[in-house]
Backbone bond lengths (Angstrom), bond angles and torsions (degrees), N, CA, C in turn:
res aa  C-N    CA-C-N  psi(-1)  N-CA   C-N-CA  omega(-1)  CA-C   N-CA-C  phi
1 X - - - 1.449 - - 1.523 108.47 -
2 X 1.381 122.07 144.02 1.092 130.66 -169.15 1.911 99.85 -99.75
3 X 0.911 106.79 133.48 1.909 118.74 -177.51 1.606 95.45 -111.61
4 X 1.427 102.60 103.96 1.162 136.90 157.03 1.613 116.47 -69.58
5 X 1.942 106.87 -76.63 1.240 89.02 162.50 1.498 115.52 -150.55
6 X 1.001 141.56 158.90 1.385 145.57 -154.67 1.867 97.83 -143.12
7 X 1.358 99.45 129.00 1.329 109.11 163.17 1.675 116.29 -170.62
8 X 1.319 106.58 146.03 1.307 127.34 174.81 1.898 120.66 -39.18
9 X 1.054 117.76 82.47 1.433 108.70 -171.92 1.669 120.62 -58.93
10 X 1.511 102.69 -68.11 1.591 93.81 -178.59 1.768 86.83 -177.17
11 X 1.177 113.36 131.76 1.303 129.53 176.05 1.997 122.04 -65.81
12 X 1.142 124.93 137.85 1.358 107.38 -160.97 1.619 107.39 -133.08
13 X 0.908 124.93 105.98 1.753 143.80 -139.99 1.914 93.64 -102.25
14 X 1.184 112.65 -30.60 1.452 129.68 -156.06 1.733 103.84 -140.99
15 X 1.207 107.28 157.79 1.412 114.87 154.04 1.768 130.67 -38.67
16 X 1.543 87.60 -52.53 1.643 98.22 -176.87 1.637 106.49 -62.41
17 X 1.520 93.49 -20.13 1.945 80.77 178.73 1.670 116.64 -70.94
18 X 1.289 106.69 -22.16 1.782 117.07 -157.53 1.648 97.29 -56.61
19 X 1.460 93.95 134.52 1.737 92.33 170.40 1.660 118.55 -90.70
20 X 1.265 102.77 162.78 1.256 102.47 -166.81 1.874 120.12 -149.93
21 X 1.512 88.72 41.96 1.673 81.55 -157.97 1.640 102.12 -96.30
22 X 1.694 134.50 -1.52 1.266 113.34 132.40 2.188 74.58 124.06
23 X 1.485 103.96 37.28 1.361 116.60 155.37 1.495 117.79 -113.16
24 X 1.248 114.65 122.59 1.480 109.73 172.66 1.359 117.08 -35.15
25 X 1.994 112.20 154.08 1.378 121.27 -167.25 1.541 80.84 -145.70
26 X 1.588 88.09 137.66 1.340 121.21 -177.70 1.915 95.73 -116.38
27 X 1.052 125.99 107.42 1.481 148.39 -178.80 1.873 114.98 -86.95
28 X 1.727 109.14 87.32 1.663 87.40 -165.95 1.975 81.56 -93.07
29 X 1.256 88.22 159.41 1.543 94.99 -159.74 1.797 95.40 -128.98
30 X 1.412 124.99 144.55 1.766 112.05 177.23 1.404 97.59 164.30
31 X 1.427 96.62 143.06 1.602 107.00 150.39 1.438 128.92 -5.18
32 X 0.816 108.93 143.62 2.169 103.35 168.19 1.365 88.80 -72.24
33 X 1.054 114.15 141.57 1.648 135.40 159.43 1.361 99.02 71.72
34 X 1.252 123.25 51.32 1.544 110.35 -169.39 1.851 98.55 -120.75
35 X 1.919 106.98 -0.16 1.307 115.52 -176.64 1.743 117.56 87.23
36 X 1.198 87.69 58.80 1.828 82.04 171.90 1.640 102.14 -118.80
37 X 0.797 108.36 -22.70 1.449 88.25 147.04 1.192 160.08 -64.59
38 X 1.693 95.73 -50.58 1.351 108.43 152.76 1.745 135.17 -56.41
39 X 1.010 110.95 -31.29 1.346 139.33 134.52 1.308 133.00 -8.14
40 X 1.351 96.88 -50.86 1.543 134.67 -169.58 1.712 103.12 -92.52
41 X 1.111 92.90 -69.75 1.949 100.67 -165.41 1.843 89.49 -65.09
42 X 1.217 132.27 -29.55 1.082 123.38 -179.62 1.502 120.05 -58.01
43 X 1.553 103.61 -55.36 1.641 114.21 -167.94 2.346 96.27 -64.94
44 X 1.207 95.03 -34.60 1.503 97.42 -167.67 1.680 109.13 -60.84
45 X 1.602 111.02 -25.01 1.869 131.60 -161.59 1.610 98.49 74.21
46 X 1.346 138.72 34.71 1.345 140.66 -177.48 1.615 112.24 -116.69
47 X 0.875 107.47 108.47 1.534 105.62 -165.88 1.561 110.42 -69.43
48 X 1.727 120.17 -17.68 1.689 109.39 -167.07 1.441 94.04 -162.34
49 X 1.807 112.11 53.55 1.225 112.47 -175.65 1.616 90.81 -96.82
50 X 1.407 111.49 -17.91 1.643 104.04 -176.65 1.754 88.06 -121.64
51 X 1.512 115.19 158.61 1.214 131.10 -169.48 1.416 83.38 -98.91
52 X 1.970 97.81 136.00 1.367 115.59 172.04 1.905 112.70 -129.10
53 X 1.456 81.30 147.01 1.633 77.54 -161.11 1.611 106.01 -116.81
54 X 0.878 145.25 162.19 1.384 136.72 177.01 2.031 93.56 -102.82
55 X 0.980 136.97 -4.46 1.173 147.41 -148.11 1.257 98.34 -120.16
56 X 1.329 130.86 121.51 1.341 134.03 161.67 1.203 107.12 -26.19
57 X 1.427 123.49 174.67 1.553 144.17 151.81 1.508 119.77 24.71
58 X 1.347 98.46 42.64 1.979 113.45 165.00 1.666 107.44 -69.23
59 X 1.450 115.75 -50.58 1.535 134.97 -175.41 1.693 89.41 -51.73
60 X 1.355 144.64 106.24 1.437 135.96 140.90 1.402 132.43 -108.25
61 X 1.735 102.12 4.83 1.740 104.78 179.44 1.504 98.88 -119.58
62 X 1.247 115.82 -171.15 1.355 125.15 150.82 1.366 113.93 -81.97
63 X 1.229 125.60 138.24 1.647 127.99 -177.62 1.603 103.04 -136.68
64 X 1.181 105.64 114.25 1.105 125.03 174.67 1.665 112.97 -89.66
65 X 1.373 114.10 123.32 1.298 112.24 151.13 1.509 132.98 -138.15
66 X 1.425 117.40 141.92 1.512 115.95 -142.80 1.350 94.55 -97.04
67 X 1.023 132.29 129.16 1.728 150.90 169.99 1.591 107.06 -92.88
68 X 1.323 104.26 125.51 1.891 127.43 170.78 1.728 96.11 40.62
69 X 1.686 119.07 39.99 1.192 111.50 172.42 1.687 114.31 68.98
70 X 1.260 125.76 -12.55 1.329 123.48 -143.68 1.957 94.58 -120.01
71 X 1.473 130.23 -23.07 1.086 116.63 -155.72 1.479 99.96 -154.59
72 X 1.106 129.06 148.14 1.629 126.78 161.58 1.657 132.73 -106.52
73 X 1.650 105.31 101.28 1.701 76.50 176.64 1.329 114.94 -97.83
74 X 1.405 102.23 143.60 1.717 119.61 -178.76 1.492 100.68 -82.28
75 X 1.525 109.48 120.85 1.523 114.25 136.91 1.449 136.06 -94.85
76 X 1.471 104.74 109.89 1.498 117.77 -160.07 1.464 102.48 -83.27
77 X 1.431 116.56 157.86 1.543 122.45 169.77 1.156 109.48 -70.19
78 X 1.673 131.26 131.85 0.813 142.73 147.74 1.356 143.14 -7.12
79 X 1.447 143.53 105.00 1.437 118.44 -177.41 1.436 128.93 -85.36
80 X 1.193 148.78 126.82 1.522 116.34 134.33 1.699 75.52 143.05
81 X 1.369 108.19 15.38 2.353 96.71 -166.89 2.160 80.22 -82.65
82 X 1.722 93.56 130.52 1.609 97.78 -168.37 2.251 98.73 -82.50
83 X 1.387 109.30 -8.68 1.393 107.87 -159.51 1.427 93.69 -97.99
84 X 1.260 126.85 56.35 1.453 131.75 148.15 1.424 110.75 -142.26
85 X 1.347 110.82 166.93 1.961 106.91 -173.55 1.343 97.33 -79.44
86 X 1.172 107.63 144.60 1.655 125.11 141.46 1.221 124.09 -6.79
87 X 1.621 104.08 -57.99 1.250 94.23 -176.76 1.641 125.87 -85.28
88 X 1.656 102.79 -11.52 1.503 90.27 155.88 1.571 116.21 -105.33
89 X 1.227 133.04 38.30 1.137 140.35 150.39 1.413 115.70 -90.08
90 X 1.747 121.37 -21.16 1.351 102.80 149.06 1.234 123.25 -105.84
91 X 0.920 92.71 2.43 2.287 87.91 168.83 1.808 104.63 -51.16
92 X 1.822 92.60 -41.95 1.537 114.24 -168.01 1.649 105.43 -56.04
93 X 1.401 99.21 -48.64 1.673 102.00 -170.24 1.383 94.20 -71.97
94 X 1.835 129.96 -54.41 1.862 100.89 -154.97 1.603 92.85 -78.10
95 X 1.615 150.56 -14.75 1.213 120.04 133.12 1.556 133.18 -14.32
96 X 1.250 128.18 -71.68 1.411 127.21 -175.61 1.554 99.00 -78.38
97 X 1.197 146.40 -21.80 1.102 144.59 -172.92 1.991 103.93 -79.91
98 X 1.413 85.90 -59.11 1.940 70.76 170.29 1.517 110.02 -74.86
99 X 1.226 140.51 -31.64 1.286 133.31 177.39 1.888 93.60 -45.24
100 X 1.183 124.92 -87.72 1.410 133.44 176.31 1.790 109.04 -9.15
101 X 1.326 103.11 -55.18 1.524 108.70 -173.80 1.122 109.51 -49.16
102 X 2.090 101.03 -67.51 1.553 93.69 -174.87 1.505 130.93 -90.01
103 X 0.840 115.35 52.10 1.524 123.94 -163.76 1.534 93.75 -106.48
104 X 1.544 123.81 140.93 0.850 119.30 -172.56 1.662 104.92 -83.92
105 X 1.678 105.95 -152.06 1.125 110.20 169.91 1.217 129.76 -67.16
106 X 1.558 109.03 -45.71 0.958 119.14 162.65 2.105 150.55 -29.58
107 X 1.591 72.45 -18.49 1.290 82.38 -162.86 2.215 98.82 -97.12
108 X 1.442 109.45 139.33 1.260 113.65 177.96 1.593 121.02 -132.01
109 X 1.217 149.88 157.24 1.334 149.04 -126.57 1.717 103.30 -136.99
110 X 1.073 116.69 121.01 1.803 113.41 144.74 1.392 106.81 -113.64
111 X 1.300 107.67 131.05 1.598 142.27 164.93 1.510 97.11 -81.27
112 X 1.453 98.81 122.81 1.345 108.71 177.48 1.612 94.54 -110.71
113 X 1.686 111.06 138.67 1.158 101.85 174.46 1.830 100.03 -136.06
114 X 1.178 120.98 129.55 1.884 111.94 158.10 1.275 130.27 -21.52
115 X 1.273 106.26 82.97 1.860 88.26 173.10 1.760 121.12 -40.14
116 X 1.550 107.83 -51.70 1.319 113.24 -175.02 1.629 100.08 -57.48
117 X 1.353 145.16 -71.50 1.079 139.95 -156.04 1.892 117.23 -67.61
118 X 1.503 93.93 -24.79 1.419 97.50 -169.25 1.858 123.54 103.11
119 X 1.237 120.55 175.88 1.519 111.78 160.70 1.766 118.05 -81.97
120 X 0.807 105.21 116.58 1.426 104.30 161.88 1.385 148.90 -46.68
121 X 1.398 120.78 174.30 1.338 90.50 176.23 2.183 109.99 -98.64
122 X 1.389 95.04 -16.29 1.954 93.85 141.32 1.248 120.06 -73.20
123 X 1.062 128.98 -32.25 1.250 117.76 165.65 1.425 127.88 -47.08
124 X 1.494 116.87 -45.94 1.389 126.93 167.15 1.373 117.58 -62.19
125 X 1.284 93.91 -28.50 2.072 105.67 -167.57 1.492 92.15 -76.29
126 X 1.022 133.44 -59.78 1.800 148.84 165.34 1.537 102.56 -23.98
127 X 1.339 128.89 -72.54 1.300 143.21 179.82 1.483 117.89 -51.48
128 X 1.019 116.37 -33.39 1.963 128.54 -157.62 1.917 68.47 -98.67
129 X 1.402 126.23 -60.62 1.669 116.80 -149.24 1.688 98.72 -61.64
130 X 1.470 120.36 -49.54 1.356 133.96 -165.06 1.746 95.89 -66.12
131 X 1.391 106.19 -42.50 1.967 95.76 -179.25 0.925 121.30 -69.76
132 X 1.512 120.13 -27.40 1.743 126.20 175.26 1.608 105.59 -72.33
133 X 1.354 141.02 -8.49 1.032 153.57 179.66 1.807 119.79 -89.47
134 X 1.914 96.43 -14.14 1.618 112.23 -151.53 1.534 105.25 41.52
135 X 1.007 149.41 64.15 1.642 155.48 98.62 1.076 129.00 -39.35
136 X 0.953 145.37 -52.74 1.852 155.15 178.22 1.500 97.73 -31.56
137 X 1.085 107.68 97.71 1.175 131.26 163.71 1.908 123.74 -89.29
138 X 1.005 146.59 -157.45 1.601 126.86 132.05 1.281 141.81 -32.78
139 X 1.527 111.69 111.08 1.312 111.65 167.56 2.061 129.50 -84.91
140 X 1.520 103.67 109.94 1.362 108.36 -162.77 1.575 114.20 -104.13
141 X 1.542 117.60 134.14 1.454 111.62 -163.20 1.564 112.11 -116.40
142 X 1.243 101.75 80.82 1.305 112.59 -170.79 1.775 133.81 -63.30
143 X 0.972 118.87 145.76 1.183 104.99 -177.44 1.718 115.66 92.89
144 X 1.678 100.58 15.59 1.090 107.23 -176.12 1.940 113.48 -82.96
145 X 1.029 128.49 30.05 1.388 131.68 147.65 0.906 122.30 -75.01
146 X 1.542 132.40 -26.38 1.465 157.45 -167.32 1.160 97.97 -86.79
147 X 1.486 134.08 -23.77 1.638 115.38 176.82 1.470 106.28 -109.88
148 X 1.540 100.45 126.45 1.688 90.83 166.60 1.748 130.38 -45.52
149 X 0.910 88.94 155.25 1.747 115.01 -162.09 1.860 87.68 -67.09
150 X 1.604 127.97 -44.95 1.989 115.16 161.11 1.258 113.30 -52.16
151 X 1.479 135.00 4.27 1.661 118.17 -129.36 1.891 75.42 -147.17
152 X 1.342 111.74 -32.80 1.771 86.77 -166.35 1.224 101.00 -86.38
153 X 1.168 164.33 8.84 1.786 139.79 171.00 1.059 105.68 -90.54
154 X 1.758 129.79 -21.30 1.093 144.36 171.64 2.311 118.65 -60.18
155 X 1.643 88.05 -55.79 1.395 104.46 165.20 1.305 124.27 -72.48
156 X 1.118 102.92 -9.92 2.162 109.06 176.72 1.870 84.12 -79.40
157 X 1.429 113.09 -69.60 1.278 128.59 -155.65 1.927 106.19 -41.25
158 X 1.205 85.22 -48.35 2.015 94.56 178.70 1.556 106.76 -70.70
159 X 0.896 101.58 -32.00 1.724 102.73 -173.18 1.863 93.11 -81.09
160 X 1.422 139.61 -45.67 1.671 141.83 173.12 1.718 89.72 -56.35
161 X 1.106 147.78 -59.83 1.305 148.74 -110.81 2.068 90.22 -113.41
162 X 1.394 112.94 -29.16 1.453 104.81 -159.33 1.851 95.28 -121.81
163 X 1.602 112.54 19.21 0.995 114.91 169.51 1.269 113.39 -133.81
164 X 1.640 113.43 13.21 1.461 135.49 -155.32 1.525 123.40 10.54
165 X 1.486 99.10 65.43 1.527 99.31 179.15 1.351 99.01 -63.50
166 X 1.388 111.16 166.55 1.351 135.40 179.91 1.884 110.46 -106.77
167 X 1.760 84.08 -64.90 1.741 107.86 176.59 1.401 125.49 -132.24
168 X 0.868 109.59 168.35 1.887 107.83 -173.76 1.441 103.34 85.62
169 X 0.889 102.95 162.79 1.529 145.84 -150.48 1.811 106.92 -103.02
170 X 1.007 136.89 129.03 1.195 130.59 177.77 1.487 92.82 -112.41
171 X 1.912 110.44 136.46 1.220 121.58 -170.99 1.412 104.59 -93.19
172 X 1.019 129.86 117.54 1.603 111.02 176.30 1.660 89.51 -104.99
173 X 1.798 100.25 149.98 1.666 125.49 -143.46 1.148 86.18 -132.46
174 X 1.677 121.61 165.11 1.173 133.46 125.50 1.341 116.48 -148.85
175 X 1.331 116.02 117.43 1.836 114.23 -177.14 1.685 112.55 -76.00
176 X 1.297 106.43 4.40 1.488 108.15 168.65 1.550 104.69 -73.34
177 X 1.582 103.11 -65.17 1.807 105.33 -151.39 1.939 86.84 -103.68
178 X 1.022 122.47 3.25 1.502 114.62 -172.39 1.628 122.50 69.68
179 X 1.197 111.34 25.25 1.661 105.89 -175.71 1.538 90.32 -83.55
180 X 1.367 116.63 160.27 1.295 142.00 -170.01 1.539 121.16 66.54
181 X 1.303 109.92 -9.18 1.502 104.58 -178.72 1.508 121.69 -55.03
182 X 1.318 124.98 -54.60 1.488 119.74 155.78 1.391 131.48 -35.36
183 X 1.131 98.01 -22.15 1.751 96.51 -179.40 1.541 104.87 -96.47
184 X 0.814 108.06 -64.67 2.016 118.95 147.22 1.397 97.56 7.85
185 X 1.753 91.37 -97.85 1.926 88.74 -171.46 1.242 119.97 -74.81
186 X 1.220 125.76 15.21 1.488 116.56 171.73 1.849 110.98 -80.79
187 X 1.959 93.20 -28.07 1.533 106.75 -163.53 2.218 84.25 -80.69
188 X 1.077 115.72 -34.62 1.305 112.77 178.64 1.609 121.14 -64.13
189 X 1.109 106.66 -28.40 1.735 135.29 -173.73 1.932 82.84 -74.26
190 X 0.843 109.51 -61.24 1.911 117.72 -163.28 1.505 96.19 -54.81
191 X 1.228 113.26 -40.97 1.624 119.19 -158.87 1.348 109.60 -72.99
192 X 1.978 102.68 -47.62 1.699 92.38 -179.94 1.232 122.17 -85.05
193 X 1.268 114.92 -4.65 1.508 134.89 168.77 1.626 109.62 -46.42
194 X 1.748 93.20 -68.41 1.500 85.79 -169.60 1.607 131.41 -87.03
């Protein structure tokens, strides 16, 4: 896909922020620090269209940003960062939980998961919540420069096996050197397509 233009819409703290004007939403979904941002400014060619943090749990709203006018991808808050309270770790979840509700059809999910670390066991909890929802969109394993080149068919396989994919394709990414981006938007190309 060709990126015309990419920009930051408006951040959404609450419900009343969620947009809703009836353009597909692309939902990247992951760990705190698991790179959905980076992720983000990568697929767009924008180096600091999304704020990147080296610091866990910077991401705390929904952030929408609208691509070639035509589509929105959501950067969701992070799950599972343990150095905030409880109680705003569930503000965080019924945030993404009503985001999830009202989201139309339109809207579809990549699970970002660590290649180096693996899926988690939020990670699984994330996956099982988003499939009971029909969400499961692409699962993407980022950070795959970080595993040696003997080490990744092995780390795709644990990451298919402990998230029990069935079908699809796991993208392995890296927003450093750009591997997977073509496959990325082709799997994004499929989504708003259908």
């Amino acid at each position: 896909m060709k990126i015309e233009t990419a920009r930051f819409v408006q951040a959404a703290h609450s419900q009343d922020g969620f947009l809703s004007d009836g353009r597909p939403e692309i939902a990247l979904v992951g760990r705190s620090n698991v790179g959905k941002s980076s992720l983000l400014n990568r697929l767009v060619g924008r180096n600091k269209l999304a704020r990147i943090s080296s610091t866990p749990g910077r991401t705390r709203a929904i952030n929408y940003f609208l691509i070639n006018d035509r589509f929105y991808l959501a950067d969701l808050p992070g799950y599972g960062y343990a150095k905030v309270s409880k109680t705003e770790r569930a503000a965080w979840g019924r945030l993404m939980d009503a985001y999830f509700q009202q989201a139309g059809p339109g809207c579809a999910c990549i699970q970002l998961v660590d290649a180096k670390v693996g899926a988690t066991p939020l990670d699984v909890q994330a996956h099982e919540y988003l499939d009971s929802l029909g969400r499961v969109g692409e699962v993407v394993a980022t950070k795959i420069d970080k595993v040696g080149r003997s080490r990744r068919a092995a780390a795709l396989r644990d990451i298919r096996q402990q998230l029990q994919l069935q079908d699809g394709e796991i993208i392995p990414f890296s927003a450093r050197t750009g591997e997977g981006i073509k496959k990325l938007w082709r799997a994004i190309d499929n989504r708003l397509a259908g």
